[in-house]
N, C-alpha and C positions, 0 to 999 in steps of 0.2 A: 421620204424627201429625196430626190435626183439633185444631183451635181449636175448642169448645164457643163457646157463644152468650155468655155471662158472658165470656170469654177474649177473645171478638173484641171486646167491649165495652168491656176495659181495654187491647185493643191500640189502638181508635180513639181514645180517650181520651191516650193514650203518645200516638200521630204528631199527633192535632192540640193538644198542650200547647208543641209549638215555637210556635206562633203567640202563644201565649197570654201564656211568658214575655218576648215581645218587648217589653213593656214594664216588664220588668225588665233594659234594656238600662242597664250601667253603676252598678247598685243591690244588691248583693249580700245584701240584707236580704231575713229572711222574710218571705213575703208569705201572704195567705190562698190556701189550696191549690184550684184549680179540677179537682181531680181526684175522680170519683164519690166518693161517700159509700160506697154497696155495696163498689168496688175496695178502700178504705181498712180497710173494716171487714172484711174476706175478708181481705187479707194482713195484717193483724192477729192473726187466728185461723190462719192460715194460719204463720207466723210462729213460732206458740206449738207448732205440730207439727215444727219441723226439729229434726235431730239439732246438736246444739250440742258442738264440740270446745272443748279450752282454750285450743288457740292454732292456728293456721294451720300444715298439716305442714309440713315442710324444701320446699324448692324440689326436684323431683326431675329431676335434668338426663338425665334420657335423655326428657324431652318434646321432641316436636318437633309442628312444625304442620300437619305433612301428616300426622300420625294423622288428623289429623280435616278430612280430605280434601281436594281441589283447591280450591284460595281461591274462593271462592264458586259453588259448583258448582249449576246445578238438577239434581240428582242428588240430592234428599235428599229423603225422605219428611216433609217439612213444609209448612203451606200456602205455595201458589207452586212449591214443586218441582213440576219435569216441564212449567213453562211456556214454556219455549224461550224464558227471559230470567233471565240470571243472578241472583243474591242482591243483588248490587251496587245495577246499576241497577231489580231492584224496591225495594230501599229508597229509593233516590233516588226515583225516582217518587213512592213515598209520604208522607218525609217534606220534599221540596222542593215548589215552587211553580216544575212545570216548563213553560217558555217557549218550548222547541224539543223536540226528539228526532232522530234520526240511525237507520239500518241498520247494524249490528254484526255480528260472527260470532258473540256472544253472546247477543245480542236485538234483534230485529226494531224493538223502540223505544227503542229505548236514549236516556237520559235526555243532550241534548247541551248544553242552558242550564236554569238555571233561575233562584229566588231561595231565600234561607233562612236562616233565626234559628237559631242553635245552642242546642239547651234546656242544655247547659252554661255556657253565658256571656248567651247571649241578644244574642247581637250578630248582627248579619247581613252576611252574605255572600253574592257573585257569584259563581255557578258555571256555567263552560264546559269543557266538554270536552277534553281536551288536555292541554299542561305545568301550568298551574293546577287542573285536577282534584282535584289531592293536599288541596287545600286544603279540601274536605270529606271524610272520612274516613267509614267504618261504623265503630261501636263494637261488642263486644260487650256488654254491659252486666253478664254475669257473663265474667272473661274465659276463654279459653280455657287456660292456662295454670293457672290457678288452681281451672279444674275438674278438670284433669288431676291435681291436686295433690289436690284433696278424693273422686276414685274415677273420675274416667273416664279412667283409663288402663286400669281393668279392663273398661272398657263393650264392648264389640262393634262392631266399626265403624259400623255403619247407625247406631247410637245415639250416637256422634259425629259422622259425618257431619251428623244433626239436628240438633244440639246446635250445631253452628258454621253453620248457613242458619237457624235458626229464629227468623223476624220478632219471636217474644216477647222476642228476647235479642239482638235490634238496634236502632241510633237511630246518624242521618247525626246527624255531630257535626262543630265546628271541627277541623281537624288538632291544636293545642296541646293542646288540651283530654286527648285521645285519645292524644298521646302523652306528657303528663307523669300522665295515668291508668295507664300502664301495663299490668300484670298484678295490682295492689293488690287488696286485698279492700276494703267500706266501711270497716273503722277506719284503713285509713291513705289513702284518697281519695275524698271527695264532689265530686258535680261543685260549680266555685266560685260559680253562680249559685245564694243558699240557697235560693231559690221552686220550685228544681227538684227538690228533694230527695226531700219527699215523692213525686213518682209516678218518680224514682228506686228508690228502698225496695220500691216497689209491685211495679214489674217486675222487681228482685231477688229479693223472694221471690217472685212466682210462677215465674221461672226454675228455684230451687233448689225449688220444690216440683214442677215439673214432669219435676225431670227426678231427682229421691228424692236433693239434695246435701246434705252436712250445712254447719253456717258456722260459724268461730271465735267463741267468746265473744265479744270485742271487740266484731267485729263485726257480730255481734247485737245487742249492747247498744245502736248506731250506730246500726241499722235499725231500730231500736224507738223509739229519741227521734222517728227522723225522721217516721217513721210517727205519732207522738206529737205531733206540731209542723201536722198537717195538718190 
């Protein structure tokens, strides 16, 4: 799956908006959105094309998370797959400010220090390799659980395996943040720094448009203020 020219241009936008809300360290108010105008006004329209349920289907417990393949595999047909460096540490790479690197079985550079602003909170964090690791997390930003629930448990493999490596539906986040996110949709969790919201929304729906999800009303109506707020 290729990232178009427009696509790559809201994913560099996405990795370098950590930096940006770092000075939304500790301020949870809106701030004005430093994310393109184009992006804004594409997932806007973009927005106005999903398929809209009324409510979020039941939780279906026969999901499990190795449908959608080995925890971050370069085996997937997204940009970076086939790089001989896992999902992991290419996001790290991309969205830390990294200070070292290391030889892995996974990647030749694997990400071993760096630094980094959580676009969730906006606070920053020390990252090394090792027992402390955990402490920055990948998110997915639409989660995998909840696409499962919205139709990719009928996708095809290759098209989950995409779907859980695909850089448009990651961002290196605090551990809290990612784990009191859960599997929620946006009406029942925004990340808590409000300045992030808008290119939150952003990369929500070009996820669900990218990959034909439909989103519960709610949270629809969620992604529309925030979108609305930018």
């Amino acid at each position: 799956m290729r990232l178009t020219g427009k696509q790559w241009a809201v994913l560099v936008v996405f990795a370098a908006t950590a930096v940006v809300v770092a000075s939304g360290i500790g301020a949870p108010q809106r701030k004005p959105s430093s994310v393109d105008v184009w992006a804004v006004a594409q997932a806007r329209a973009d927005l106005a094309t999903v398929s809209v349920l009324d409510r979020r289907p039941p939780h279906d417990r026969d999901y499990r998370r190795d449908a959608f393949g080995p925890a971050w595999t370069d085996d997937a047909r997204v940009s970076g797959g086939g790089n001989a460096c896992d999902t992991r540490n290419d996001v790290l790479a991309r969205d830390l400010t990294v200070t070292a690197r290391v030889v892995t079985s996974s990647c030749a550079q694997a990400v071993a220090a760096g630094t980094f602003v959580s676009p969730y909170t906006g606070r920053s964090i020390g990252f090394r390799r090792g027992r402390s690791s955990a402490a920055v997390q990948i998110d997915h930003i639409v989660p995998l659980s909840l696409a499962w629930d919205l139709g990719a448990a009928a996708w095809p493999q290759s098209r989950r395996w995409s779907f859980a490596n695909d850089p448009r539906n990651l961002v290196a986040v605090d551990a809290a943040s990612n784990q009191a996110k859960s599997d929620y949709e946006p009406a029942r969790w925004m990340p808590p720094l409000r300045g992030f919201h808008c290119q939150y929304a952003v990369q929500f729906v070009v996820v669900l448009v990218a990959y034909d999800l439909p989103i519960d009303s709610p949270s629809r109506d969620t992604l529309d203020e925030a979108l609305g707020g930018c």
